[in-house]
N, C-alpha and C positions, 0 to 999 in steps of 0.2 A: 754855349757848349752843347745844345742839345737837350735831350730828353731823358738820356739815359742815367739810372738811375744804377746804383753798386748790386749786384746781384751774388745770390750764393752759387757756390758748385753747380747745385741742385739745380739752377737755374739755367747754365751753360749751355750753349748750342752743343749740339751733338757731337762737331767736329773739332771745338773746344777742347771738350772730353778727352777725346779718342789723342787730341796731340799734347797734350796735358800726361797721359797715361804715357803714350809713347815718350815723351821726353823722363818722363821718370825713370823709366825702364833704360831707354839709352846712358843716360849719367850712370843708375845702377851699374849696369854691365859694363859701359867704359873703366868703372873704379878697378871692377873686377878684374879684365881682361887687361890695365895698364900694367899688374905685375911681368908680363910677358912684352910688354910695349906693342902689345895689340888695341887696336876700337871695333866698334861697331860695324866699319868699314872693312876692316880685313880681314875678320875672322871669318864670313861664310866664303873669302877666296881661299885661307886653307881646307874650309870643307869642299868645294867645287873642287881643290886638287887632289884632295885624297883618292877621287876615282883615278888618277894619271893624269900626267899632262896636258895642257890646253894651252891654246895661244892667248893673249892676252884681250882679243878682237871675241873669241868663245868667251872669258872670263866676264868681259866687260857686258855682255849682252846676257849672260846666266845672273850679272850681280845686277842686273838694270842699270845700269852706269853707262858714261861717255866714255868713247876707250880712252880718253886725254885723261879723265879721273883712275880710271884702273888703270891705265900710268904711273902715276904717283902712287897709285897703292902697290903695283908689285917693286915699287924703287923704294920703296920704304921695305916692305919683307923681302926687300932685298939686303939692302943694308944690314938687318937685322938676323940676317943669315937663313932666313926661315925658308928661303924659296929661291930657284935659280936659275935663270935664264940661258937658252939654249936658242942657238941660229936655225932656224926652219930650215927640215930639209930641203923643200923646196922652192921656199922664199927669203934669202937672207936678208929679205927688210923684216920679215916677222920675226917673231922671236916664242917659242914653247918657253913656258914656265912649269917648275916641277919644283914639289917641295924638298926639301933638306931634309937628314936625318933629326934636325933640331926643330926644323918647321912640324916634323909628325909628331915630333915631343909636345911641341906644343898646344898642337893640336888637339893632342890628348889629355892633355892637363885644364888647358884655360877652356877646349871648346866643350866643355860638358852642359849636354842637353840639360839632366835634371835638373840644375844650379841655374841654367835662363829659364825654364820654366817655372819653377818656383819665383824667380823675381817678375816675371809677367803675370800671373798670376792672382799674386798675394792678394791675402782676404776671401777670396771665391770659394765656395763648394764643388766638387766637382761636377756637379750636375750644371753649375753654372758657366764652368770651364766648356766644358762640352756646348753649349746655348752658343755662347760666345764663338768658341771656333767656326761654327755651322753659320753665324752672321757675319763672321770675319771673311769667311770662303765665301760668302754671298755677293760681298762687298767689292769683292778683290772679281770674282768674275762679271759683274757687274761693269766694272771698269773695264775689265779688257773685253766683252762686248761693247763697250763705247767707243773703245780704240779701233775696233775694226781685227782684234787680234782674236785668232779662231779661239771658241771655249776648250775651257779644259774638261772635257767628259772622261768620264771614268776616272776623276780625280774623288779619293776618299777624304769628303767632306768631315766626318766625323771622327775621324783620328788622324787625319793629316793629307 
């Protein structure tokens, strides 16, 4: 079987860690966000709509998604009455999606900032909250300099 041997936390690769935290965090908020029969996947498409409408081709590239995946998520807040699909004026193969007066309700209820932040969080000081974000934005432009995707400058690294 190898060499390897049981190892602690403590011991975990770095990217162990980091998807270890993130799945915590996701189950977290999924429990939260089911009372509304929302996930992790559709909630930041009712914040992308709260600025107005977008087509589902915008939705799908703002949530980094395939549009075949932000497919099934706007046919599910659809179903769900949250969100609602309208024939492009100029392409009736597209389709604008806009939220419902129940989609903003809910947006306002389940999508609260303070309540994911505290679950991303937990345990930290804020001084370590602040470390953290600043190595998160490092990370995250890091990658889309590898992709070939222009940097994000003038992007405020230390509160968001």
């Amino acid at each position: 079987m190898g060499d390897a041997e049981p190892q602690g936390v403590g011991q975990w690769p770095t990217g162990r860690l980091l998807s270890a935290v993130a799945r915590r965090i996701e189950r977290e908020w999924n429990t939260h966000l089911d009372a509304w029969g929302l996930n992790h996947a559709s909630i930041p498409v009712l914040f992308h709509l709260a600025s107005g409408p977008r087509s589902q081709r915008e939705l799908a590239e703002a949530s980094n998604v395939t549009e075949q995946t932000m497919s099934r998520i706007v046919a599910r807040l659809d179903r769900s009455g949250y969100v609602e699909r309208h024939s492009h004026p100029h392409d009736r193969r597209r389709h604008r999606v806009a939220l419902t007066p129940s989609g903003w309700q809910a947006l306002r209820q389940a999508g609260d900032s303070e309540l994911a932040e505290r679950m991303s969080v937990r345990g930290l000081e804020p001084q370590d909250v602040a470390t953290l974000r600043v190595l998160l934005n490092k990370m995250i432009d890091a990658d889309a300099d590898r992709a070939g995707v222009p940097g994000r400058s003038g992007t405020d690294h230390e509160g968001g």
